[in-house]
C-alpha positions in Angstrom: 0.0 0.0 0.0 1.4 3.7 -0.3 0.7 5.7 2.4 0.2 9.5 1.4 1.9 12.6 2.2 -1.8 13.2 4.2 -1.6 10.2 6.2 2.1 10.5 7.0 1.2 14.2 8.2 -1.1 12.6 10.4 0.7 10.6 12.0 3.6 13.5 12.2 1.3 15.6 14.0 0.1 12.6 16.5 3.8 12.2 17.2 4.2 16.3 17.9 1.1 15.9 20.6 2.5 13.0 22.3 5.7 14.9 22.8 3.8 17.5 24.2 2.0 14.6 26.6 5.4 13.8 27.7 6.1 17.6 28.4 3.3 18.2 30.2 4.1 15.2 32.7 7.6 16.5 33.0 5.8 19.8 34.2 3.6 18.0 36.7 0.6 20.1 34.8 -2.9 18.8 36.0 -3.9 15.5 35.2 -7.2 16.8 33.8 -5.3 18.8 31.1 -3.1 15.5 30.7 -6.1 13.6 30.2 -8.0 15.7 28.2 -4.4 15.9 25.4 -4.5 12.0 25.5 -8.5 11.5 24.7 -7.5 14.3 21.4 -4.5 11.7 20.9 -6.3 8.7 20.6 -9.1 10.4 18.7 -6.6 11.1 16.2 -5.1 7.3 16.3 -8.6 6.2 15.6 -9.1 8.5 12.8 -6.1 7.8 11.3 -6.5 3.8 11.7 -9.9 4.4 9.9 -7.7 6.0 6.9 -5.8 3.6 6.4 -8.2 0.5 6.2 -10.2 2.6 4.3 -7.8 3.8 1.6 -6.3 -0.2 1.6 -9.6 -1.3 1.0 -10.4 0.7 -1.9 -7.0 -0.7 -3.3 -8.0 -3.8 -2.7 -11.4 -3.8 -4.6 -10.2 -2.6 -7.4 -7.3 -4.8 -7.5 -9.6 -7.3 -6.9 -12.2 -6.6 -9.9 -8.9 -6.9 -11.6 -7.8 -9.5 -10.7 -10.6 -11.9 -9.8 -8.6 -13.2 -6.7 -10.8 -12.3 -4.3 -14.3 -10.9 -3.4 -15.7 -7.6 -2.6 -17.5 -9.1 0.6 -14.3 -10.9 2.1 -12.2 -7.8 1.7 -14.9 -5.8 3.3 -15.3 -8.1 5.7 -11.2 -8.1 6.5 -11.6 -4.4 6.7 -14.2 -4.3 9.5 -12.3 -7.1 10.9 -8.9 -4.7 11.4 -11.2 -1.2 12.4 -12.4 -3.9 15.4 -9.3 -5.3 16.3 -8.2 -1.4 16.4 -10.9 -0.9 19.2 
């Protein structure tokens, strides 16, 4: 799969909050603040995790109409499968 300059950024700017997680701890800064930069953190991981299967799966189907190998449904399927396991 290639992964976009978009879905590289996002993960760049996951990377710049989590430094500035770590910061904040060093700082001893209230752990409602703390919290509250995590919970926009992992909103971001899942959003991100929801790109990617997405943009794979639309790969896949239409290397799959290609191709033949495999079905619509089962990639689908193995699409959900990963945004669950994600969870």
């Amino acid at each position: 799969m290639n992964y976009d300059d978009q879905m590289k950024n996002r993960v760049k700017r996951i990377e710049g909050q989590l430094r500035g997680i770590l910061r904040m701890m060093e700082e001893n800064k209230d752990c409602k603040e703390v919290i509250t930069q995590l919970s926009a953190a992992r909103t971001a991981i899942d959003r991100t995790i929801g790109v990617v299967v997405s943009s794979n799966l639309v790969e896949c189907v239409q290397k799959a109409k290609e191709t033949g190998e495999r079905s619509t449904e089962e990639l689908v399927k193995e699409a959900v499968n990963l945004l669950v396991k994600s969870r």
